[in-house]
Backbone as CSV, one residue per row, in Angstrom:
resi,resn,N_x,N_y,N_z,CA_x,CA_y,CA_z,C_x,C_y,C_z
1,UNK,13.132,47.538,3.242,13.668,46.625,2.249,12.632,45.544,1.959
2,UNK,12.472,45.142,0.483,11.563,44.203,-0.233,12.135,42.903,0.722
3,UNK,10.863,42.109,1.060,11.517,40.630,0.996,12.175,39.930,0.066
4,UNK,12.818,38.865,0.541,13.344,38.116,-0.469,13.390,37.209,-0.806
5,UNK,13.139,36.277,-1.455,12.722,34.942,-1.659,13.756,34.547,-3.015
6,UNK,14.119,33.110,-2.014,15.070,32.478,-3.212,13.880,30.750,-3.806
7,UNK,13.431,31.051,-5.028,12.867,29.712,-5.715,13.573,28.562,-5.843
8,UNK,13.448,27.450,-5.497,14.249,26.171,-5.738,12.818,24.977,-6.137
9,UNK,13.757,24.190,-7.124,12.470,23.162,-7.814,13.334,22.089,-7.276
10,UNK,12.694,21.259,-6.878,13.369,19.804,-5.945,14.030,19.009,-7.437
11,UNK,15.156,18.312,-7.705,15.393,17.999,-8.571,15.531,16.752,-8.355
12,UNK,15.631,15.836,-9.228,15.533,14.103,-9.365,16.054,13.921,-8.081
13,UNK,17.907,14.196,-8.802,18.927,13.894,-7.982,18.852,14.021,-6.680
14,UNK,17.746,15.139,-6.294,18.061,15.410,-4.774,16.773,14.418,-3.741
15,UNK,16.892,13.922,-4.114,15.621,12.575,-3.844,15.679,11.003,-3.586
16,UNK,15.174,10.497,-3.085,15.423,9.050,-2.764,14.545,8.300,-3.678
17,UNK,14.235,7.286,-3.641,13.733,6.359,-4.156,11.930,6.575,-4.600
18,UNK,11.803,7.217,-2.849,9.808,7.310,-3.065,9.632,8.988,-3.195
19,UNK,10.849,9.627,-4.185,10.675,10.313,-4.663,10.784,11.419,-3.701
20,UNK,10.869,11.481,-2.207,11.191,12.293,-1.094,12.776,13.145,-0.960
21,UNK,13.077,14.681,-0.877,13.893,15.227,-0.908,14.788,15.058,0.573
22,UNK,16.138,14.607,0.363,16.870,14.039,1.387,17.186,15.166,2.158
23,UNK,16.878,14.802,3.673,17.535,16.020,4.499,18.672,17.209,4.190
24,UNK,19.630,16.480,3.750,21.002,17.098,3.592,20.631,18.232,2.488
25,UNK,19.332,17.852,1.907,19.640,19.479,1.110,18.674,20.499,1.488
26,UNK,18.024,20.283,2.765,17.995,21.444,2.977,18.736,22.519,3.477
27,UNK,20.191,22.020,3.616,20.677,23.008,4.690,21.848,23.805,3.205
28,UNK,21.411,23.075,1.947,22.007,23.257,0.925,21.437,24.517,0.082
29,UNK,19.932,24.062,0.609,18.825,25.527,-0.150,18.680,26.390,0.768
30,UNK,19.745,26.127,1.892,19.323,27.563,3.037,20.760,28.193,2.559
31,UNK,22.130,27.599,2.261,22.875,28.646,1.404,23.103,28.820,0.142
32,UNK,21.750,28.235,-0.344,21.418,29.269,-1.830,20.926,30.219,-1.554
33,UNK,19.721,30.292,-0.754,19.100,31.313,-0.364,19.991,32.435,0.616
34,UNK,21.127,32.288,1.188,21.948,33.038,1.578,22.047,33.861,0.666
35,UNK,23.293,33.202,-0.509,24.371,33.700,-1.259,23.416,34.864,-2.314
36,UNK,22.380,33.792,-2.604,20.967,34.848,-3.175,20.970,36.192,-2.606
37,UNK,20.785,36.113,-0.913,20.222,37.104,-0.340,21.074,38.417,-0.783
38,UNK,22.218,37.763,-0.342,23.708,38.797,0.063,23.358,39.600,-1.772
39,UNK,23.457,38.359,-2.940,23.719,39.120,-3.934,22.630,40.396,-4.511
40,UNK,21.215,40.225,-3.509,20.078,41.088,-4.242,20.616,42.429,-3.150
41,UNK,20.908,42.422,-2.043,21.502,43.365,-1.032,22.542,44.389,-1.638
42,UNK,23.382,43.601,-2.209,24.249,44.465,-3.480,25.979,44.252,-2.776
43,UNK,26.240,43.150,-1.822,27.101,42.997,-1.194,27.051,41.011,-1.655
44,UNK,27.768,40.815,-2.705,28.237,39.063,-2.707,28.841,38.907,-2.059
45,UNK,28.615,37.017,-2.492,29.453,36.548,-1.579,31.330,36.700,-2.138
46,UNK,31.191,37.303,-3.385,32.645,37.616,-3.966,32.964,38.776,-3.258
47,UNK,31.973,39.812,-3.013,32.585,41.032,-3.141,33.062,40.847,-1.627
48,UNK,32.104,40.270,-0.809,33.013,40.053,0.427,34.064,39.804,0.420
49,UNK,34.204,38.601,-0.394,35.760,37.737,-0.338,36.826,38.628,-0.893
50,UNK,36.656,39.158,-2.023,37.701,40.315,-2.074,37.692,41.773,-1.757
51,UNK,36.929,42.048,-0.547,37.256,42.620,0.775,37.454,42.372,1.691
52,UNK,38.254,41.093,1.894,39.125,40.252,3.157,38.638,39.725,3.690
53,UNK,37.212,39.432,3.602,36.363,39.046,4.791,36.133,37.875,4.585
54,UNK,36.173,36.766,5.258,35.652,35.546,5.396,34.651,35.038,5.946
55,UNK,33.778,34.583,6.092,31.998,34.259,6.473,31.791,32.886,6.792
56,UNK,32.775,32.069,7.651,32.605,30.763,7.748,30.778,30.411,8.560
57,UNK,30.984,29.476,8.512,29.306,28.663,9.166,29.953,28.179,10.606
58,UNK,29.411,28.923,11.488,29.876,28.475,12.488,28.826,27.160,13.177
59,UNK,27.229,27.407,13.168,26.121,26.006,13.527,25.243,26.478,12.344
60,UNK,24.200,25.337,12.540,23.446,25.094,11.715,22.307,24.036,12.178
61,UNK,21.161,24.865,11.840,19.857,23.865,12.523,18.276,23.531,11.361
62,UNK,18.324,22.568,11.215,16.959,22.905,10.383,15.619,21.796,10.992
63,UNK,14.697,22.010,11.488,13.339,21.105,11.873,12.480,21.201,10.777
64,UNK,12.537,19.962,10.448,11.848,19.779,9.476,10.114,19.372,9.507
65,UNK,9.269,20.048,8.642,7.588,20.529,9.052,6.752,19.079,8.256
66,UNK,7.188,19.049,6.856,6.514,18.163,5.850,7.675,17.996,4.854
67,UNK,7.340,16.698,4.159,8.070,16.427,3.467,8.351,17.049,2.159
68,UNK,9.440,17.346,1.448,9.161,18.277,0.074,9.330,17.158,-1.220
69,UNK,8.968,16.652,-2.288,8.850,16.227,-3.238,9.647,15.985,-4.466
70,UNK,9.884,15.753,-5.337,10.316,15.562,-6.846,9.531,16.650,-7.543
71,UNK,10.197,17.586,-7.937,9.846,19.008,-8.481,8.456,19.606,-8.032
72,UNK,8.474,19.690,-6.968,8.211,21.020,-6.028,8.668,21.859,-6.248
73,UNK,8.155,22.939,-5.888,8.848,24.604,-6.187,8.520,25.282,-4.823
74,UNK,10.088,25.525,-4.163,9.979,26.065,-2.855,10.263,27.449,-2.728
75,UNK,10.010,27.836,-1.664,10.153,29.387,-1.436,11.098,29.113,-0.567
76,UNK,12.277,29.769,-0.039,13.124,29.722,1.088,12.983,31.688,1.221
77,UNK,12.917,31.995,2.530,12.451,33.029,2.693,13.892,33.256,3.978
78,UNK,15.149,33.624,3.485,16.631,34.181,4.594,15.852,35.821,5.509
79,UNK,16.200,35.408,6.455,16.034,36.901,7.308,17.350,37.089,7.990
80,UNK,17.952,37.861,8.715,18.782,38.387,9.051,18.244,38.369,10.744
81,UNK,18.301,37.619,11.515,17.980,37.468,12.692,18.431,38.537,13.708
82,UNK,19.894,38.556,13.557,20.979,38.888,14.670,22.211,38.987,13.682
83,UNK,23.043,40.470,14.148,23.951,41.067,13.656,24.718,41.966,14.568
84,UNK,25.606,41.452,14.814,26.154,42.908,15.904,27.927,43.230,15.265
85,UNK,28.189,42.536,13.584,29.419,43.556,13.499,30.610,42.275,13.195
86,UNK,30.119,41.102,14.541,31.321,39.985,14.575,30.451,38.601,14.224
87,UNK,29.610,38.684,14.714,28.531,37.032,14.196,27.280,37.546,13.949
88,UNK,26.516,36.969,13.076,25.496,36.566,12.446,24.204,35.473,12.819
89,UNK,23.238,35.908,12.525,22.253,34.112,12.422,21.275,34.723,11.241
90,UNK,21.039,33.818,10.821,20.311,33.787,9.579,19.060,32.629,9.533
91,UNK,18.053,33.420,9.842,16.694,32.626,9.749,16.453,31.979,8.231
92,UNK,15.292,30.982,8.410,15.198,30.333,6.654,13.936,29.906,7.168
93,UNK,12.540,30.012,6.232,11.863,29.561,5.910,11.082,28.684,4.416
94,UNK,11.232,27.530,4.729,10.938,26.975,3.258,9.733,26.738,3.362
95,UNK,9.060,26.944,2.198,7.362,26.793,2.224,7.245,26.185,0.729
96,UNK,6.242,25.341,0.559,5.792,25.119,-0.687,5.196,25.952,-1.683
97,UNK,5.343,26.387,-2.955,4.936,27.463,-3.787,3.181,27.379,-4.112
98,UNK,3.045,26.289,-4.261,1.753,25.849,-4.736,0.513,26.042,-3.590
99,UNK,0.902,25.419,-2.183,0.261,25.218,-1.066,0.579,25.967,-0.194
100,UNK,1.893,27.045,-0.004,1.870,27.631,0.701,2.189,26.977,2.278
101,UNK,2.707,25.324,1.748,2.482,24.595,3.536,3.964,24.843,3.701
102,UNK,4.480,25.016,5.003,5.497,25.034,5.559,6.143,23.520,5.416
103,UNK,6.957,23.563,4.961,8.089,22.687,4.636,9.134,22.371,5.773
104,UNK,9.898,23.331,6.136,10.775,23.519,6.973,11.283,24.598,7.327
105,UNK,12.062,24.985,8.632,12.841,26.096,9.465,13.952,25.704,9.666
106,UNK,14.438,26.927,9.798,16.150,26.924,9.895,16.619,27.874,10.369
107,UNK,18.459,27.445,10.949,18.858,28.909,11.116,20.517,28.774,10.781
108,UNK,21.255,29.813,10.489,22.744,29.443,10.605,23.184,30.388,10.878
109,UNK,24.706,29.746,11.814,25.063,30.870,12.656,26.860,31.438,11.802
110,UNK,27.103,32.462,11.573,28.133,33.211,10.936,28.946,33.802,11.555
111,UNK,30.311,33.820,11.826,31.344,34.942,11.940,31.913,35.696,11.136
112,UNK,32.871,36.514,11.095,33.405,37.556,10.092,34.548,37.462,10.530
113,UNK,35.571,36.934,10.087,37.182,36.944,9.732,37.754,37.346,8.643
114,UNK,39.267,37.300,9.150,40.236,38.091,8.319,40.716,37.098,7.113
115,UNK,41.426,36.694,6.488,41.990,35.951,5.580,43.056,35.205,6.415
116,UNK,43.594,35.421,7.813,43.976,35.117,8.648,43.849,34.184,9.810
117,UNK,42.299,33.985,9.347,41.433,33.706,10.629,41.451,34.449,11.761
118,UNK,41.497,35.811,11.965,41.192,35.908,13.416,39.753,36.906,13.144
119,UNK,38.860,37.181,14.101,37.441,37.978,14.300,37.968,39.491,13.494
120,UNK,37.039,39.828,12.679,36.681,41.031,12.474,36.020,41.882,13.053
121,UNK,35.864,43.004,13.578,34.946,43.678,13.809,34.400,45.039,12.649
122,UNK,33.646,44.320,12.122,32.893,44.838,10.650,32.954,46.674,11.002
123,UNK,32.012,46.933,12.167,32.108,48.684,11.772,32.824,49.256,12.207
124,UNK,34.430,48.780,12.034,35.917,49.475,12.454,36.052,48.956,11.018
125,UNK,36.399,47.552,10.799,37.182,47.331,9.422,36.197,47.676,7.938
126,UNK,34.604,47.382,8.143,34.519,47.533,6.843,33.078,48.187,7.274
127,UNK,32.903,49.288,7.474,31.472,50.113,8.014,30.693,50.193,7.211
128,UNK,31.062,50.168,5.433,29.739,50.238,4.251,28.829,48.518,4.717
129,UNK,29.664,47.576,4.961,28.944,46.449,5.059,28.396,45.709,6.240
130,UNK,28.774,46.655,7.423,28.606,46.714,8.718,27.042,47.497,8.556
131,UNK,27.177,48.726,7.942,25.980,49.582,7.967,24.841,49.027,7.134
132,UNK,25.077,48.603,5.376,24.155,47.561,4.956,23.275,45.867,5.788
133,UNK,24.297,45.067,6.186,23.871,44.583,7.379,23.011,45.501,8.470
134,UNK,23.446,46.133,9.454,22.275,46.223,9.935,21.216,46.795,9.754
135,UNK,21.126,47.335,8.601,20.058,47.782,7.906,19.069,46.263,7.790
136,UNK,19.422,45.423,7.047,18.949,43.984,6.931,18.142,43.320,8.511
137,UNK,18.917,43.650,9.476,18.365,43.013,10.764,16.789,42.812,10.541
138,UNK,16.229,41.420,10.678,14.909,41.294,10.868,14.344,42.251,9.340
139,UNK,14.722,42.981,8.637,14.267,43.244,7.155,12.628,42.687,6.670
140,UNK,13.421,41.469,6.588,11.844,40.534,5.884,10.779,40.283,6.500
141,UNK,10.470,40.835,7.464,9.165,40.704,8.400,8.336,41.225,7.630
């Protein structure tokens, strides 16, 4: 499978004063770059939802490398870390488009529930998206 890269341009709004992009959105361009991922995979984040499945965020981590700017153009680069069926982690790399400098890392961690809330286990209840997933594992290397 092709890598995948989701583009984001730093926008006014998402910026402070000396023109620096505020923490809080990176963990905002790591689920664009999710919902991105899921939709180039050929599995949304709809089509999940109306196949019962729910995908809450269970943690979430990002260390941040350099600062990103007032329209910058980033690369966020989602990998598929870890998958076994019931939870998820999802790697993120943001890099600058121009320079290529590392920006920031990330990761977030996922379960799979019912509309119910209780655990799914994906390759009993839904094996086309159990089997696409782990196809994805580590993918983007």
């Amino acid at each position: 499978m092709k890598e995948i890269k989701w583009c984001h341009k730093v926008q006014y709004y998402e910026t402070d004063q000396m023109g620096i992009a505020h923490h809080s959105n990176y963990i905002r361009w790591f689920e664009e770059a999710r919902v991105y991922f899921l939709d180039e995979i050929g599995f949304s984040f709809r089509k999940i939802e109306e196949s019962g499945i729910v995908c809450p965020v269970t943690s979430v981590s990002c260390e941040y490398k350099k600062m990103s700017h007032f329209e910058d153009n980033l690369i966020i680069v989602p990998v598929v870390e870890s998958f076994n069926g019931v939870k998820m982690t999802i790697r993120y790399e943001i890099t600058d488009e121009a320079t290529n400098e590392l920006r920031a890392i990330g990761k977030s961690g996922h379960c799979f529930l019912d509309r119910n809330g209780y655990p799914l286990r994906l390759k009993k209840t839904h094996p086309e998206f159990y089997e696409l997933m782990m196809s994805c594992v580590e993918c983007n290397d």
